[in-house]
C-alpha positions in Angstrom: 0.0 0.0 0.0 1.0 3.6 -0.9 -0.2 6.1 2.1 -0.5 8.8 -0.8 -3.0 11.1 1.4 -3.9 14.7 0.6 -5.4 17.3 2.9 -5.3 20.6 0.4 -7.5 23.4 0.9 -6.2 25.9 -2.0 -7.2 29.3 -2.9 -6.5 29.5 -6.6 -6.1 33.6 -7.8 -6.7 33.4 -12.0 -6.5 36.5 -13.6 -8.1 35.4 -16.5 -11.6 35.1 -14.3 -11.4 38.6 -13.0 -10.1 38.0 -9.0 -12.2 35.1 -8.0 -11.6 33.4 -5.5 -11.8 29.2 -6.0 -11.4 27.2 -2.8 -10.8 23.2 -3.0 -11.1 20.9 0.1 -9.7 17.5 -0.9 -8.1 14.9 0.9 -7.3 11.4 -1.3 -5.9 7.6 -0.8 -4.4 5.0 -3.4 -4.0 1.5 -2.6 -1.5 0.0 -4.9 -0.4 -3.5 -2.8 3.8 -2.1 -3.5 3.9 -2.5 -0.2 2.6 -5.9 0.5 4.5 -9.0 0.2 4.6 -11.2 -2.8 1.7 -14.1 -2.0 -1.8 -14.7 -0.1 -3.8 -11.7 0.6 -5.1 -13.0 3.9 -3.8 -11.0 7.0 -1.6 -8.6 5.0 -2.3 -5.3 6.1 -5.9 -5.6 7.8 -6.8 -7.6 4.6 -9.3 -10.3 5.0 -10.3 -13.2 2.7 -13.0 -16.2 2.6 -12.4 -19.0 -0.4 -15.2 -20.8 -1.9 -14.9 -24.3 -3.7 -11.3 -23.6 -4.2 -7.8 -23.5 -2.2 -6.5 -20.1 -3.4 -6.5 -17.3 -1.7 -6.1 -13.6 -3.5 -2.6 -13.8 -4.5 0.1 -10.2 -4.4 2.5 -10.6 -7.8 4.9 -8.4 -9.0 3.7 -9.0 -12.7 0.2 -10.5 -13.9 -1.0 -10.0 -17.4 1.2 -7.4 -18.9 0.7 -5.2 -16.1 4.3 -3.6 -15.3 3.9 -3.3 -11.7 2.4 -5.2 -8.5 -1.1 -6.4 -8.4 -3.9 -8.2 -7.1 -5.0 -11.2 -8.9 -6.6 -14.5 -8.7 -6.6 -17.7 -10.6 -8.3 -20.4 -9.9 -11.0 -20.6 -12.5 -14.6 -22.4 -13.1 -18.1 -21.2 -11.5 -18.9 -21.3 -7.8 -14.8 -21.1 -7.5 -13.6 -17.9 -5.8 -12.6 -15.8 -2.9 -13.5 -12.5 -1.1 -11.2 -9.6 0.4 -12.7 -7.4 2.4 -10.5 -4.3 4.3 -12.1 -1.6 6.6 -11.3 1.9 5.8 -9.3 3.6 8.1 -7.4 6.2 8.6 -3.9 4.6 6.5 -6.2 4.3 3.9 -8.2 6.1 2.5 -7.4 9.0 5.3 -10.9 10.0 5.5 -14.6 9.0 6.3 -17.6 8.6 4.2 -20.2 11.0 6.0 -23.4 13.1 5.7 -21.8 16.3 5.0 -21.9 18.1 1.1 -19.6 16.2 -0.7 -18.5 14.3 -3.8 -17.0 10.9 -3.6 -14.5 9.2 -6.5 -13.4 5.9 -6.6 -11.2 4.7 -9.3 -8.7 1.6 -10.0 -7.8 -0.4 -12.6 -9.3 -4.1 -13.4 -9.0 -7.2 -15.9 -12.0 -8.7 -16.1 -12.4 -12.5 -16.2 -15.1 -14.6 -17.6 -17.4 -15.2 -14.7 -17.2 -11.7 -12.8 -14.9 -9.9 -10.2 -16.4 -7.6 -7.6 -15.2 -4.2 -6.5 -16.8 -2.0 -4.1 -17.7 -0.1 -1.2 -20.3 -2.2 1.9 -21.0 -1.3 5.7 -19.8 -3.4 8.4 -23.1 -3.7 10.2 -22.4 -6.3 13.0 -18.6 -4.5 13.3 -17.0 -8.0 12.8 -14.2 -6.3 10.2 -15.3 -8.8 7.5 -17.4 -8.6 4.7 -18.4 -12.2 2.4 -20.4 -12.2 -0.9 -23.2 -13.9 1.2 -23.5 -9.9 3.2 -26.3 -8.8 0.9 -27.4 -6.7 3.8 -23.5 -5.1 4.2 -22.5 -4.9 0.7 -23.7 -1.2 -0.6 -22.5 -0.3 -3.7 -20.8 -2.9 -6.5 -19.6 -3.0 -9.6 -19.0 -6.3 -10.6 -17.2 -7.0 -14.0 -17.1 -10.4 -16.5 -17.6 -11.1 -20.3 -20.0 -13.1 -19.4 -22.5 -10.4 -18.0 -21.1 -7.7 -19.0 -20.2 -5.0 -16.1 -23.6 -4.4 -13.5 -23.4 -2.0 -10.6 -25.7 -3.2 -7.8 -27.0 -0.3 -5.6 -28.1 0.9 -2.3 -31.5 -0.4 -2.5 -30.8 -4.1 -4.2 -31.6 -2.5 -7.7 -28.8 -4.2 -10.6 -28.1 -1.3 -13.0 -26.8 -2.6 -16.2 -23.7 -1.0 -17.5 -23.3 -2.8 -20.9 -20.8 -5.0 -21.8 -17.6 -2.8 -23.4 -14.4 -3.4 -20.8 -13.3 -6.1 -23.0 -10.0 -8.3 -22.2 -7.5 -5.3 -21.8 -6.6 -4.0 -18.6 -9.1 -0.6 -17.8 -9.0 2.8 -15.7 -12.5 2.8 -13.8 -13.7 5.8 -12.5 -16.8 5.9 -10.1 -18.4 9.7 -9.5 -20.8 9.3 -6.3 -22.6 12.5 -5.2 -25.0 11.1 -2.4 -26.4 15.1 -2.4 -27.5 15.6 -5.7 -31.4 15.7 -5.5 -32.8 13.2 -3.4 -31.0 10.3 -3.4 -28.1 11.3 -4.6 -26.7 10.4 -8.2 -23.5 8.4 -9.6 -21.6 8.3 -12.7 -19.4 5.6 -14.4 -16.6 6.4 -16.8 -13.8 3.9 -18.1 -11.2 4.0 -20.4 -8.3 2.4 -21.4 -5.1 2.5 -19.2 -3.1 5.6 -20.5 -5.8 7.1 -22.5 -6.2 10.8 -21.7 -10.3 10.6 -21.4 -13.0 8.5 -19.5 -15.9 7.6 -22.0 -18.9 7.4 -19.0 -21.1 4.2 -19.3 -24.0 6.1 -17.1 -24.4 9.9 -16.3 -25.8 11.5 -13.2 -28.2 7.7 -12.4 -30.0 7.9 -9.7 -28.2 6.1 -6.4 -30.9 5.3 -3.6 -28.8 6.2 -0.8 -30.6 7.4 1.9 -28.6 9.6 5.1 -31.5 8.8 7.8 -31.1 5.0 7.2 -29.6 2.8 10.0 -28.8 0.1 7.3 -26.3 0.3 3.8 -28.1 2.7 2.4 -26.6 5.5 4.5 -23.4 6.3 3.1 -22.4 7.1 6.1 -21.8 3.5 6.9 -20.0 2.5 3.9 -16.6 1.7 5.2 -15.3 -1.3 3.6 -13.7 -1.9 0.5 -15.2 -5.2 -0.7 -13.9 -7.9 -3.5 -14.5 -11.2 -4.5 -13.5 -13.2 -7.8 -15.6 -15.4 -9.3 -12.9 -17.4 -11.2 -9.3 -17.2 -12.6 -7.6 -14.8 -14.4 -8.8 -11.3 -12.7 -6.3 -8.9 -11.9 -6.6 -5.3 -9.5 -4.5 -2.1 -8.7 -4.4 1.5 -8.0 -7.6 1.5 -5.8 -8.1 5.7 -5.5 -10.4 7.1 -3.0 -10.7 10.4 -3.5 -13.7 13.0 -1.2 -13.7 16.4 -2.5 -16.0 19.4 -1.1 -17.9 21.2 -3.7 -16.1 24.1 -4.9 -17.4 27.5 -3.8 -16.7 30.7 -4.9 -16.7 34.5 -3.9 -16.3 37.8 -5.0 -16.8 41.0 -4.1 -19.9 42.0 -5.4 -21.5 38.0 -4.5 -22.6 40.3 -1.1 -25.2 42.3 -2.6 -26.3 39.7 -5.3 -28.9 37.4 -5.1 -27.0 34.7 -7.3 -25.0 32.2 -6.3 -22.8 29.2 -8.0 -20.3 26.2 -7.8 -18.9 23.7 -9.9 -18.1 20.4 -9.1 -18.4 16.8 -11.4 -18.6 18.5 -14.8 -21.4 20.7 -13.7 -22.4 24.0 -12.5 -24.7 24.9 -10.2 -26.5 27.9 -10.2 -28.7 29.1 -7.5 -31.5 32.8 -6.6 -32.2 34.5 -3.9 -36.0 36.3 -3.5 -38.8 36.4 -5.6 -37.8 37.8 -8.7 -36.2 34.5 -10.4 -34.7 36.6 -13.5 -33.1 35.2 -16.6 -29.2 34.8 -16.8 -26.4 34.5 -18.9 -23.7 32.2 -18.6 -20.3 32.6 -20.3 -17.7 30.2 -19.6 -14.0 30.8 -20.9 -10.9 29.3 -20.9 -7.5 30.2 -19.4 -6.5 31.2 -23.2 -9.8 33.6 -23.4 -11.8 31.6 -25.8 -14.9 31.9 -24.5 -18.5 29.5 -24.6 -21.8 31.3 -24.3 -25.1 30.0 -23.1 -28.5 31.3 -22.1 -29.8 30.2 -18.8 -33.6 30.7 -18.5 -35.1 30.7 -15.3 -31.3 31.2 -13.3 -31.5 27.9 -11.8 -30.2 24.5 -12.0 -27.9 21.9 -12.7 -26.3 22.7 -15.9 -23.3 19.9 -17.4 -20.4 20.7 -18.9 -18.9 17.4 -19.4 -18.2 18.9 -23.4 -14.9 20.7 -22.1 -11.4 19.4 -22.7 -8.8 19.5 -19.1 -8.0 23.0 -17.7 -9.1 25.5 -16.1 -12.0 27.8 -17.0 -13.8 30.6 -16.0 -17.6 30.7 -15.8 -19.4 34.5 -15.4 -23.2 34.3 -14.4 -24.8 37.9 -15.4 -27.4 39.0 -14.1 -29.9 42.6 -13.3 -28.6 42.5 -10.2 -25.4 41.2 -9.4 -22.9 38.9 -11.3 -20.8 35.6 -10.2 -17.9 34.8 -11.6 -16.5 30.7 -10.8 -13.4 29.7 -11.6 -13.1 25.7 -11.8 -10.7 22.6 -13.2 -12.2 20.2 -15.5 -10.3 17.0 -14.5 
C-alpha cells in the first residue's frame, strides 16, 4: 500500500476570471499492494479473505498479465470457484470517512475482467466484525461487478442491478466511479472507463440515480459505507491502483457575490446555479478558458444543474450575469 494522502485546501487567484476566489477541500488515498508482500492476501495489512470451492487465496505478484507493476489477482477458475477480500477503511487508507456532509465521492482503479465476474466496491460493516463475504447482501452497498460473461452491472443501495453494458473487453481498464449522495434526493453516480493511459474517461452512465438514503440505520446511509469489498468469481482477474478520492464542492466568492442574489459552484462537470427572493430573472452564462476563448449560453429561469462534461482538461472561467449582481466561478475540469 501507498499512504498517498492529501489534505489541500487551496485558494487559486486566475487572472483570466477577473479575481475570483476558487477554494478546494480535498483529501485522497491510493492502494497500490507495493507494499505488501509477494503471496496470499489473507492477514496482509488488515486484509481479509474467505475461499469458496477452491484452495487459493487472493494472491500479491509483482507482474500479472502485462501489467508492469504489483497487483492483485486471482486464478483459480470455473463457476462457484472464488474468494472475497474485504478491508475496513481507516485512517492509513483512505485518510478519510464517508459521511453526511456536502460532498463528492471518486473511486477509481484499474481491473481485468475474467469470464465469470470480479467484484469491487464499497459495503458497511453492520455487526462490526471487520469482515465482509459475498453472502453480506445486507453489508455490501455499492458494486460494480465486471465479467464477459455479464457484461459490467453496478448493484446499488436499494438491491436495484443497474446494467452498464458489456464494453471493458479483455485489456486492462481505468475505472472511475463519481458518487454525489447530495445531488437531488438520493443522490446520483456516474461511471466512466477508459483504457489505461488514454487521456479521457468515456462514461457508461451519467448523473443515475443512487438510492442512498442519510437517515437510514442500514447500507443505504453512506455514512456506513466503510469497507472496500472484492470477491472473484474465477481465474484470471487482476486489480491495482484502488483511488479514494472525497472532494467538497467548490465554492466561490467575490466581491460583489454580497449584494447579489446569485449564487454558483462547480463540481463533477457541472455548474450549479442558485436565486435568492422572488424575482427568479433570466441569466447569462459565459464560460472561458485560461487562453480567453470563450463559450456562451442562455440560462432561462437562473437555476439548475447545468453539465459541462463537453470541455477538454484545464481551467476555465464561468461569469453568471445578471440585473442584479454577477458571479464569476473559476473551476478545473479533471
Amino acid at each position: 500500500m501507498k499512504k498517498a494522502l492529501l489534505h489541500t485546501v487551496t485558494l487559486f487567484i486566475l487572472t483570466f476570471c477577473n479575481q475570483a476566489i476558487a477554494q478546494t477541500d480535498t483529501i485522497s488515498g491510493i492502494y497500490d499492494f507495493e507494499n505488501l508482500v509477494n503471496g496470499n492476501l489473507n492477514g496482509q495489512d488488515d486484509w481479509s479473505t474467505a475461499i469458496y470451492n477452491s484452495t487459493i487465496d487472493f494472491r500479491v505478484a509483482d507482474t500479472v498479465a502485462s501489467h508492469p507493476t504489483r497487483v492483485l489477482f486471482y486464478n483459480q477458475s470455473g463457476p462457484s470457484v472464488g474468494v472475497d477480500g474485504s478491508r475496513i477503511l481507516d485512517s492509513n487508507y483512505p485518510g478519510f470517512a464517508f459521511d453526511t456532509k456536502p460532498a463528492v465521492y471518486i473511486l477509481e482503479f484499474e481491473v481485468k475482467r475474467n469470464y465469470w465476474g470480479f467484484t469491487i466496491g464499497l459495503a458497511a460493516d453492520l455487526n462490526n466484525d471487520g469482515v465482509t463475504l459475498k453472502t453480506n447482501t445486507n453489508e455490501k452497498a455499492f458494486i460494480l461487478t465486471t465479467g464477459s460473461l455479464n457484461g459490467e452491472v453496478m448493484t446499488l443501495p436499494n438491491g436495484t442491478n443497474y446494467s452498464l453494458g458489456n464494453t471493458f473487453g479483455s485489456n486492462w481498464q481505468s475505472v472511475q466511479i463519481l458518487i454525489n449522495p447530495f445531488n437531488g434526493i438520493g443522490g446520483t453516480f456516474t461511471v466512466g472507463r477508459k483504457l489505461i493511459g488514454a487521456p479521457f474517461y468515456t462514461n457508461l452512465v451519467f448523473n443515475s440515480p443512487l438510492y442512498v438514503d442519510t437517515l437510514s440505520l442500514g447500507k443505504s446511509n453512506i455514512s456506513r459505507w466503510n469497507v472496500l469489498f472484492l470477491h472473484s468469481e474465477g481465474a484470471n482477474t487482476g486489480l491495482d491502483n484502488i483511488r479514494l478520492t472525497k472532494v467538497t464542492p467548490t465554492v466561490t466568492s467575490v466581491a460583489e457575490q454580497s449584494s447579489s442574489n446569485l449564487s454558483a459552484y462547480y463540481y463533477e462537470r457541472a455548474l450549479y446555479i442558485g436565486q435568492k427572493g422572488n424575482n427568479i430573472e433570466n441569466l447569462e452564462v459565459s464560460i472561458i478558458d485560461a487562453s480567453g476563448r470563450e463559450f456562451k449560453r442562455s440560462v432561462v429561469e437562473g437555476s439548475g444543474s447545468f453539465p459541462l462534461y463537453d470541455l477538454n482538461q484545464g481551467w476555465y472561467c464561468a461569469n453568471i450575469f445578471g440585473k442584479t449582481g454577477n458571479v464569476r466561478v473559476p473551476f478545473y475540469v479533471r
